[in-house]
C-alpha positions in Angstrom: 17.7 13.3 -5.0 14.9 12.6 -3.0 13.1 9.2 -3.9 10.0 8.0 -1.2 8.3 5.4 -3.5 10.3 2.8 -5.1 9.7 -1.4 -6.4 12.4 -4.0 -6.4 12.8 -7.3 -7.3 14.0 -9.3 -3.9 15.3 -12.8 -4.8 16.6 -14.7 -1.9 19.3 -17.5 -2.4 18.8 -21.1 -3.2 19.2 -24.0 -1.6 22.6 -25.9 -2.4 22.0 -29.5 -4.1 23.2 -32.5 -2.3 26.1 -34.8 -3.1 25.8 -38.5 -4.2 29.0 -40.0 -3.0 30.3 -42.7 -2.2 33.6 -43.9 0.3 36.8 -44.9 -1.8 39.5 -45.1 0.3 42.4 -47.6 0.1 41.9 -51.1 1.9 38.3 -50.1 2.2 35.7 -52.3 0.3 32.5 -51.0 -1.3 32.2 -48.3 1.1 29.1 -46.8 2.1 27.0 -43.8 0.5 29.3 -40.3 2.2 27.0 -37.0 0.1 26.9 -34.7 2.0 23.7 -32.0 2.5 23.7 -28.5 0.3 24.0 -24.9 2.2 21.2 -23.2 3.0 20.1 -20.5 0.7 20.7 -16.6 2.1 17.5 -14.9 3.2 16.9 -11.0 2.0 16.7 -8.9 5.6 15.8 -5.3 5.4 17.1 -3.1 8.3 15.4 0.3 9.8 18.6 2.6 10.1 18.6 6.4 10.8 21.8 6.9 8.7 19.4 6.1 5.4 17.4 8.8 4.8 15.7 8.7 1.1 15.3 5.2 -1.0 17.3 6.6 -3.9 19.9 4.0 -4.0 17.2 1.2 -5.6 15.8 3.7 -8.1 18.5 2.7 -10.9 19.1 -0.9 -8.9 16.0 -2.3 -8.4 17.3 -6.3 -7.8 18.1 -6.8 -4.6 19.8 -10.6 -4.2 21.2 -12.9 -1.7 23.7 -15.8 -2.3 23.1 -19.0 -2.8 24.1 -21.8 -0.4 26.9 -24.8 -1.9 26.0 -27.9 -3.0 27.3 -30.9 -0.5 30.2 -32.7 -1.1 31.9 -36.1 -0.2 32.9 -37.4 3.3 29.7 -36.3 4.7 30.9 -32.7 3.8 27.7 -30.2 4.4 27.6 -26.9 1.7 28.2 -23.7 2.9 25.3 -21.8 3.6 25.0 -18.7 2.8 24.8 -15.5 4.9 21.7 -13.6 5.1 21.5 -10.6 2.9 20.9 -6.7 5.0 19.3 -4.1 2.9 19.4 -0.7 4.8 16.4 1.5 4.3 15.4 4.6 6.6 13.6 4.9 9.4 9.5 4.4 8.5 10.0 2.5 5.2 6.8 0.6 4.4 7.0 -2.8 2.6 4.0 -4.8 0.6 3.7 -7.2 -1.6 2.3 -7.2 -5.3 -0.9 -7.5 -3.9 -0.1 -4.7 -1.6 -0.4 -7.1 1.7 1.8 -5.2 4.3 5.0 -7.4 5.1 7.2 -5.0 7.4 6.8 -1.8 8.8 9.9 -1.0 10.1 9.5 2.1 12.3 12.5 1.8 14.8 16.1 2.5 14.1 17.7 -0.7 14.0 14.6 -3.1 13.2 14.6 -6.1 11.0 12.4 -8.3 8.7 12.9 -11.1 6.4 11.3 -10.1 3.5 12.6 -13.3 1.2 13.6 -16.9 2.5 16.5 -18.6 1.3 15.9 -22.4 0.1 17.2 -24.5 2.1 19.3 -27.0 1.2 18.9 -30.9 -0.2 20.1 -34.0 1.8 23.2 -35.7 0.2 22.7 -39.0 -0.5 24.2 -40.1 3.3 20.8 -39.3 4.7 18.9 -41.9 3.3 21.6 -44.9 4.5 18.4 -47.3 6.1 18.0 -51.6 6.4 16.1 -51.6 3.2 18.2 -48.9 1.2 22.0 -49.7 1.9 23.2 -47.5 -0.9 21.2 -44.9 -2.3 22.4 -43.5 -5.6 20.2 -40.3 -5.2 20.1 -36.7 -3.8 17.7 -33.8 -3.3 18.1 -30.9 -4.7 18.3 -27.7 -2.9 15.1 -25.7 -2.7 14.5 -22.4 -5.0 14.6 -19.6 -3.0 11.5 -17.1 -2.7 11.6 -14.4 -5.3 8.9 -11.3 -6.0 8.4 -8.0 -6.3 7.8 -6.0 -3.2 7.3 -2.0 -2.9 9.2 0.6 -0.6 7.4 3.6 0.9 9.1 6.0 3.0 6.6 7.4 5.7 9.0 10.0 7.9 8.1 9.7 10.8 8.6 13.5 12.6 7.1 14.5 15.8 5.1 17.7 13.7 4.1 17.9 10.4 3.9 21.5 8.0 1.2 21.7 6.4 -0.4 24.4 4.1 -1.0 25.6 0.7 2.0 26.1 -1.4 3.9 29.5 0.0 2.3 29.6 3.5 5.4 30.2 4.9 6.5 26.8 5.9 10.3 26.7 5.1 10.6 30.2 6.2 9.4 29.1 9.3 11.7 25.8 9.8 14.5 27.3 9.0 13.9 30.0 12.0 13.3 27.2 14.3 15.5 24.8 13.5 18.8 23.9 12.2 17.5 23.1 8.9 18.1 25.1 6.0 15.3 24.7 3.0 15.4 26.6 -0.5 13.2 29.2 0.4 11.7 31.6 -2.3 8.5 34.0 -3.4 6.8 31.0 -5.6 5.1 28.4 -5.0 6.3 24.8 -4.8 9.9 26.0 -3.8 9.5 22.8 -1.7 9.9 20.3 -3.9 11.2 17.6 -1.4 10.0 17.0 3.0 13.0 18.7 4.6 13.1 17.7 8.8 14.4 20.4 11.1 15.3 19.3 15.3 13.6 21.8 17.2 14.5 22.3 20.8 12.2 23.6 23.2 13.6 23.9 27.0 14.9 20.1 27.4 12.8 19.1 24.6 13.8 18.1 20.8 11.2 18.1 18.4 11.5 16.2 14.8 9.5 18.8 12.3 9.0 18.0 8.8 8.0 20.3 6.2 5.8 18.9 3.9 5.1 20.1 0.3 2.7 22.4 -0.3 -0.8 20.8 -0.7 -3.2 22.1 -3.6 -6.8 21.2 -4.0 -7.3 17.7 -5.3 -4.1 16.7 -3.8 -5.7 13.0 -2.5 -6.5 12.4 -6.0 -3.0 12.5 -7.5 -3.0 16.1 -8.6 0.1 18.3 -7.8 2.7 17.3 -5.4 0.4 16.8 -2.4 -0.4 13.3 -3.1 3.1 12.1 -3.2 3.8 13.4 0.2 0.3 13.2 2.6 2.0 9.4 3.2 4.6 11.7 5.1 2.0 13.4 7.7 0.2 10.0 8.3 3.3 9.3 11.0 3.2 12.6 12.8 1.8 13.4 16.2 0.9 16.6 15.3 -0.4 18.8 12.4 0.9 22.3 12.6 -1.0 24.4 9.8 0.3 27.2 8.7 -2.5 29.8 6.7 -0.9 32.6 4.9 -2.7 35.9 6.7 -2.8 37.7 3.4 -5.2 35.0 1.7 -8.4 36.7 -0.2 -10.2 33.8 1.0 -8.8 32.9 4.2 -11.4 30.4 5.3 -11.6 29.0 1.8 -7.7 28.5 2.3 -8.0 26.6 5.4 -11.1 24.6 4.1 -9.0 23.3 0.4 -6.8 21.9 2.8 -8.6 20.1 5.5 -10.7 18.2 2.2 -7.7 17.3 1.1 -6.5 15.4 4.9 -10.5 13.8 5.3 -10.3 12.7 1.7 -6.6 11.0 2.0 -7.7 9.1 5.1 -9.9 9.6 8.3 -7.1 8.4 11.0 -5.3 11.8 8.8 -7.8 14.0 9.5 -8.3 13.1 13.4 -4.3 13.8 14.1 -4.1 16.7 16.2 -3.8 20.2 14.9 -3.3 23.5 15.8 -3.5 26.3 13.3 -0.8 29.3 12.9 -1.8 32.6 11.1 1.4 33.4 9.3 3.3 36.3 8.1 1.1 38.9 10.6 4.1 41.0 11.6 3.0 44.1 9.5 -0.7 43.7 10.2 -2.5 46.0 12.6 -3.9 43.9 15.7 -7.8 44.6 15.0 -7.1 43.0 12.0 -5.8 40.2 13.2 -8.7 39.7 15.8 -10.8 39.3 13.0 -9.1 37.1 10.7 -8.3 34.9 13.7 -12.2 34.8 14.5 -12.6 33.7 11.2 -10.6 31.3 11.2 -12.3 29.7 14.7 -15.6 29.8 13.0 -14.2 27.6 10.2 -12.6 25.3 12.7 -14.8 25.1 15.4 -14.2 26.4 19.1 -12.0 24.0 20.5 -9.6 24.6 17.8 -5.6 25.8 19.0 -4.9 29.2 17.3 -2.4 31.5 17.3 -1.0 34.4 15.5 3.1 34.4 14.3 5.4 35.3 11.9 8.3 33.0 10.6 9.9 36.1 9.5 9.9 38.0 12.7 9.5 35.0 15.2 6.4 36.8 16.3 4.2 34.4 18.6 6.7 31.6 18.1 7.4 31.0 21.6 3.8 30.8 22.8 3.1 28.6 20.0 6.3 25.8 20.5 5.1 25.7 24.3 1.5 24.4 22.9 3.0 22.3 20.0 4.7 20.7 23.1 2.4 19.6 25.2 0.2 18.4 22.5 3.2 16.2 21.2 3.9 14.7 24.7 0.0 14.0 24.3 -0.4 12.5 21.4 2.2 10.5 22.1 1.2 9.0 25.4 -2.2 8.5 24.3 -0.8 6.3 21.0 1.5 4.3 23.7 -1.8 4.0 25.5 -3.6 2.7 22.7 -1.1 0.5 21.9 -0.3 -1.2 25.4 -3.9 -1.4 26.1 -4.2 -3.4 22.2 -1.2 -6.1 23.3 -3.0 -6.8 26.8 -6.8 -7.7 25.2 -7.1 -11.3 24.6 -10.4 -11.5 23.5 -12.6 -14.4 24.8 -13.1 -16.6 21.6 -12.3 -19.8 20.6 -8.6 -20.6 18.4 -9.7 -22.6 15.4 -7.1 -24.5 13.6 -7.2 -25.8 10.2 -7.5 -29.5 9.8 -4.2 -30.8 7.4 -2.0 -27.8 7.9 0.6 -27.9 5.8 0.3 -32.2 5.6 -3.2 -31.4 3.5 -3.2 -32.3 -0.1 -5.7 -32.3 -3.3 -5.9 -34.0 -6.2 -8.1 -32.8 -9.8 -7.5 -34.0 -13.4 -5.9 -32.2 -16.0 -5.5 -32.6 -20.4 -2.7 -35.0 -19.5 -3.6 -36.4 -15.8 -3.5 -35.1 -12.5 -2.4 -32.3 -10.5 -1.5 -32.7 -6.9 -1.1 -29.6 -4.9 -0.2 -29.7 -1.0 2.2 -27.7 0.4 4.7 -30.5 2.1 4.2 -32.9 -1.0 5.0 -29.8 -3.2 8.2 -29.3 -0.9 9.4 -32.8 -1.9 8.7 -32.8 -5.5 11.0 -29.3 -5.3 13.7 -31.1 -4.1 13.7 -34.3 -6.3 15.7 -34.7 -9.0 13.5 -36.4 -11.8 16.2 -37.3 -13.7 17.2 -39.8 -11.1 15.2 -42.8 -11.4 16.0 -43.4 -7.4 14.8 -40.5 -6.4 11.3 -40.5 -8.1 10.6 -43.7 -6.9 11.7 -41.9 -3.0 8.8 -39.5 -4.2 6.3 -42.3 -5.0 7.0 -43.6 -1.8 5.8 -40.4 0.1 3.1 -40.1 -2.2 2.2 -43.9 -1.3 2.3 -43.4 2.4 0.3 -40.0 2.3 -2.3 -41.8 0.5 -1.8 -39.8 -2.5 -1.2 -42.6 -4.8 -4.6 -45.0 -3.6 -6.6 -41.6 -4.5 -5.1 -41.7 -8.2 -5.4 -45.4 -8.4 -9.3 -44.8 -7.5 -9.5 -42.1 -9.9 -8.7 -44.0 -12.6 -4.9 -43.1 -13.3 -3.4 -44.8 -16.5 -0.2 -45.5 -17.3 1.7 -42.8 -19.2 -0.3 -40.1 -17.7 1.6 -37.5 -16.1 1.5 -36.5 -12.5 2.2 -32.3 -11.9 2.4 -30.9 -9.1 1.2 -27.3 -8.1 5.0 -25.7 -8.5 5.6 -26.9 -11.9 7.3 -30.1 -11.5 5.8 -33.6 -13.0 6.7 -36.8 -14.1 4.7 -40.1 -15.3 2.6 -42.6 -14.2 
């Protein structure tokens, strides 16, 4: 089964807690505070590989987890951390967020992102040994790691896309050229899923995917067209095919070029050239004018030719020009793309004052909330049921200058203090 389009849950691992310890060892005294620090939670990595080639595997397991790392233990012991978690997804899967923010595009064989970072783990009690606290009874807790929901899209990425209305000839047409073997049949939507075919001209190999037949209205969801337009946005090429015994021949070539300028206009810039299919019983007068036809409804610079899938009539002429526009497109989008890296445009880098050190304080029902992210990081990894520890976090809070702001707001005791993740504790 082909699946393009799935969402998953990624949850990377948590942090591993540290250990309060202390040294009891024969002929050794009151000895010293020895926790060790927690593991590292596993991060969730997804990895471009051409062996994947449909997202089917997450459509009945759709949580994708990493391991946690181990809490600490005694003698200074550190938790194991836990490995990184590799999801495999084919070549040209898409990745967003909820909020659908692009966080990977993974385009090349063998490409990686971390989607999800682990927690990292909390200090043993051993890491807060100083002259003023000799022996700490406390330890952080490991930090949560991150966990939403994130969307896959498969984009193939093929060197020519079929396009056409449903039975223009498309699979009949791969499966001549290529290795590829489609269901092929007198109805339309036999195509029911892309199918890619290598095609090699002289020392050339071509990727060509067939894509489903298109209907009118396709870029608003009806049919199977909008499901798979995402799957011509990666191609160099557009190679339309237009079924030669159309009533409305123009009309059939117009339904279709709609449907490309209303999915997107990068879409409908891609380079085309247009084929007049299934013209091997058709006298050659007739052809003239059908392809005239055609050039007034595509304009004069368009690239037309005349085959048959079924014959291989006009197929060589036409791979030599699907050719050299590849090699074309493709040098003009390395081009682009070299030319975008080496543009540093002349403006001025403005940095945020505070970073991540910035925090804010506003009253709530019960007291205050405090959000920031590094204070926020601290509260994660206290453990307010150790009285040792929340007086550690008062202390930040006290050198930040978080706790002089409450104090001059008017904070009472008993009044709760929350911070933006959740946790709390009182005044």
């Amino acid at each position: 089964m082909f699946i393009d389009a799935v969402k998953v849950e990624v949850v990377a691992g948590d942090g591993g807690d540290g250990r309060v310890s202390f040294r009891h060892e024969k002929f050794i005294d009151r000895g010293g505070p020895d926790g060790g620090d927690g593991g590292n939670g596993g991060d969730v990595v997804f990895v471009a590989s051409r062996n994947q080639n449909t997202l089917a595997k997450f459509r009945f397991d759709k949580l994708v987890k990493a391991g946690s790392g181990q809490a600490g233990s005694k003698q200074k012991m550190h938790g194991r951390s836990a490995p990184a978690l590799e999801v495999p997804v084919p070549v040209g899967t898409v990745i967003t967020d909820a909020d659908d923010n692009e966080l990977a595009d993974l385009a090349k064989d063998g490409q990686r992102a971390v989607i999800a970072k682990g927690g990292k783990g909390g200090f043993g009690n051993a890491h807060f040994v100083s002259s003023r606290r000799q022996t700490p009874k406390f330890a952080e807790k490991g930090e949560p790691g991150e966990q939403f929901e994130v969307s896959l899209e498969l984009k193939m990425i093929a060197d020519v896309g079929l396009i056409g209305l449903p039975n223009a000839g498309k699979s009949t047409l791969l499966a001549r050229l290529s290795n590829a073997r489609p269901e092929i049949a007198d109805y339309p939507f036999t195509t029911l899923t892309p199918n890619l075919g290598v095609v090699d001209i002289d020392d050339t190999s071509l990727l060509f995917a067939d894509i489903p037949g298109l209907i009118e209205g396709a870029s608003e969801g009806k049919g199977l067209g909008h499901t798979f337009l995402r799957h011509v946005e990666r191609t160099a090429v557009m190679l339309h095919l237009v079924d030669a015994y159309q009533d409305d021949l123009v009309g059939t070539y117009q339904t279709i070029r709609k449907e490309l300028e209303a999915y997107g206009k990068k879409l409908a810039k891609r380079p085309e050239i247009i084929a007049l299919n299934k013209t091997e019983g058709l006298d050659d007068e007739i052809v003239t004018d059908l392809l005239a036809s055609l050039r007034e409804a595509a304009g004069p610079k368009a690239k037309l030719f005349a085959i048959s899938g079924q014959s291989g009539k006009g197929l060589k002429e036409l791979l030599y020009e699907v050719k050299a526009t590849v090699v074309a497109a493709r040098q003009a989008e390395a081009e682009a793309a070299a030319s975008k890296q080496a543009v540093k445009p002349d403006v001025p880098v403005l940095r945020l004052e505070g970073g991540d050190d910035a925090w804010s304080i506003e009253p709530t029902e019960e007291g205050f909330l405090v959000r920031g992210a590094k204070i926020e990081q601290f509260a994660i990894r206290t453990d307010f049921s150790n009285e040792e520890a929340v007086q550690r976090l008062r202390d930040i809070m006290r050198k930040n200058g978080i706790m002089h702001e409450l104090v001059r707001r008017g904070i009472e005791a008993g009044q709760v203090i929350e911070f933006g993740n959740g946790r709390f504790f009182e005044y």
